[in-house]
N, C-alpha and C positions, 0 to 999 in steps of 0.2 A: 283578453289576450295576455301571456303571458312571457315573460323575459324568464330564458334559461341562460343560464351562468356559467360557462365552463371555465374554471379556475386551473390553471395548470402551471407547469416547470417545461422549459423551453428542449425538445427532443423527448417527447412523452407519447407521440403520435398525436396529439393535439389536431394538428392541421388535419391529419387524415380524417378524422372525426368531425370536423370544422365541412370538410367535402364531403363526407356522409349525410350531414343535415342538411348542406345543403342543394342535396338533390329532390327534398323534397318541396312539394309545391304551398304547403300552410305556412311559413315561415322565411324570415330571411338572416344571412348570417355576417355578423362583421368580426372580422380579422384586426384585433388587438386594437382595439379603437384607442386607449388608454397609452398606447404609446408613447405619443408624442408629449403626453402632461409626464410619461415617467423620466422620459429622456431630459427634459426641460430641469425638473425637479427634482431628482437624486443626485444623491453623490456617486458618481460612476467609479469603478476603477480600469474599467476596459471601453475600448471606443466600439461603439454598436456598426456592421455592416449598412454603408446609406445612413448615417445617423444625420448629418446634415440636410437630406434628402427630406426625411420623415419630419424634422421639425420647419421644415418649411411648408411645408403639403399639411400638415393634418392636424387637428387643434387641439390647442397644449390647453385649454381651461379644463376642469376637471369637472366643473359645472356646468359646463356645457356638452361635455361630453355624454352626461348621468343625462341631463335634459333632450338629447336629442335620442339617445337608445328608449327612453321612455314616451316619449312622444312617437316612435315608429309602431312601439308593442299596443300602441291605442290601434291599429289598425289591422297588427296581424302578431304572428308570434317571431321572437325575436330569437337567436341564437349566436350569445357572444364569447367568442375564443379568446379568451385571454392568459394575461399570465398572470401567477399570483404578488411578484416580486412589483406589480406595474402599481398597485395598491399601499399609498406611502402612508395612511394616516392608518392606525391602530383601531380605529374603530372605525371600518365604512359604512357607516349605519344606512346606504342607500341599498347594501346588498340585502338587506334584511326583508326587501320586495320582491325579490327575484328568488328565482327559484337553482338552487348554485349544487354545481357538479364538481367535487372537487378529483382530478385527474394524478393519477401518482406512475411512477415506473420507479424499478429501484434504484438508486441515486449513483451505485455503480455503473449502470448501462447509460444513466441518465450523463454523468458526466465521461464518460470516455466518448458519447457522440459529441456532445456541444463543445469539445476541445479541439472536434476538427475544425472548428471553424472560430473560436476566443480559444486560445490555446493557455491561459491563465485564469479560466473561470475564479470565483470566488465564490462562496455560500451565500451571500444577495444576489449574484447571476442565475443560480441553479433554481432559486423558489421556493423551494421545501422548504425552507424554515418559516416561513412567510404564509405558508398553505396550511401549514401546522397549524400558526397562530389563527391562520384565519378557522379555518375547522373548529379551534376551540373557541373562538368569538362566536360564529352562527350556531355551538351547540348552546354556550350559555346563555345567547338570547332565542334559546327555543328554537330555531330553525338549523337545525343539523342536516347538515348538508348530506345527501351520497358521495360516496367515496368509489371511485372507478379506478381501474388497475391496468393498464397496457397491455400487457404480460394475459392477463385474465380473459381480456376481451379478444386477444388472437387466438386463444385456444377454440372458441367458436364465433368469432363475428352476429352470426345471424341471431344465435341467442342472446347472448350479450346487451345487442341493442335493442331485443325485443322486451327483456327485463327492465332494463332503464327506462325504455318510454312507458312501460309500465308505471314506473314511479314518477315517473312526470307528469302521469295526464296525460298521455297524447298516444295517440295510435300510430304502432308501429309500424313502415314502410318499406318494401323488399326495396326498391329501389335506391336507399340505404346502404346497400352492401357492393352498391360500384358506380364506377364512373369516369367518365374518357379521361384519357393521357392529356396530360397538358394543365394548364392552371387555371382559374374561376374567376371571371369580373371581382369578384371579393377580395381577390388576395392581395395582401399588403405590399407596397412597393419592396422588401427587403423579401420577397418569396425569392427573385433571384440566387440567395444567399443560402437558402435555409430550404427548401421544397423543391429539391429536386428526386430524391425519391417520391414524396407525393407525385408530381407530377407526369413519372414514368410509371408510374403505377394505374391500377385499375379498378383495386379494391383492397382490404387489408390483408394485408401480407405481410412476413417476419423480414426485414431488412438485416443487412448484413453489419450495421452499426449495435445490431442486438448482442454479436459474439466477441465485437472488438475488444483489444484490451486496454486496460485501463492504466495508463500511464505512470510511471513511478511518481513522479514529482507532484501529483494529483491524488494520492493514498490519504495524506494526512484533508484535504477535503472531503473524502468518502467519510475519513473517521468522526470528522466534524456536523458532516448530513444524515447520518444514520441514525442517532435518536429522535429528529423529526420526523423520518420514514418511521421507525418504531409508533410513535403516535398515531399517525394513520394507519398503517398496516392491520391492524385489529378490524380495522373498520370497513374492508374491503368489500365492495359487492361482489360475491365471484360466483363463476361461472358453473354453474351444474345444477 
């Protein structure tokens, strides 16, 4: 069995994807298990929604965390949402067993959503620069990662993830492509915060956070994410 990796930046549609796998029946999916070691262990500059919550509820060793995702994929296949900024050591050489999807949107659309709700992101909130590195970690040690696009994957859903599970090994499932209003045993206590268009939704669909605009006082962040989008960008699976 195997551990699939979804690496992402926070408002990327992640989550939607997160409810995509987990409508099917080979697999199970955990929602940012890594959190709670990220929370414990960075230097923050913004307080996270339910941050108190999350480290009382969920385990902050980092070793244990790697130990229990691996121990579940002995039984069945595994599907972990996470984010890339959650990843504080430069070289996580446990991802090098997993099979790692890196998730990108452009850092434009990406921060003018995550500002509704941290209204002073920084460049360690957003991930990309983080996703970057890691991309270029998993290529130089031979496991180059996919690279998935938001943007890409709305323009047809049903292709999209029929290509990827292509490149994963695993066979594709129509049941994938929706799923009831509301939110999944899986989801993380801060879903409150963060998934409410997932959970008003039914399947993938363009959200109105895709047009918004992006804040003045947030310009010199874009200018600051853009050549790590640059680096993935090249590398996109896309759609046709």
């Amino acid at each position: 069995m195997k551990v699939i990796n979804l690496i992402s930046g926070p408002r990327n549609l992640s989550t939607a994807i997160m409810y995509s796998f987990a409508q099917r029946e080979d697999l199970k999916v955990l929602d940012e298990p890594f959190y709670g070691f990220y929370l414990k262990n960075a230097s923050l500059e913004n307080q996270h929604p339910s941050q108190q919550e999350i480290l009382q509820t969920m385990e902050l060793k980092e070793e244990k965390v790697i130990e229990s995702i691996n121990l579940l994929s002995e039984k069945q296949h595994v599907f972990v949402k996470g984010m890339a900024h959650h990843y504080l050591t430069e070289s996580p050489e446990f991802i090098l067993d997993w099979e790692n999807v890196i998730l990108i949107r452009h850092p434009k659309k990406l921060i003018a959503s995550f500002s509704k709700v941290i209204h002073t992101p920084t460049l360690n909130d957003i991930g990309i620069k983080k996703a970057s590195e890691l991309f270029l970690f998993l290529k130089k040690n031979e496991r180059t990662p996919i690279v998935i696009d938001s943007d890409e994957l709305l323009k047809n859903p049903e292709t999209y993830l029929e290509k990827l599970c292509d490149l994963l090994n695993i066979p594709f499932s129509d049941k994938m492509l929706q799923w009831k209003k509301g939110g999944i045993p899986e989801d993380g206590i801060w879903a409150k915060h963060w998934y409410g268009n997932v959970h008003n939704s039914e399947g993938f669909t363009f959200q109105k956070s895709s047009s918004q605009p992006l804040p003045k006082h947030l310009e010199p962040l874009l200018n600051e994410a853009l050549p790590y989008y640059e680096t993935l960008k090249n590398n996109i699976l896309t759609n046709s």
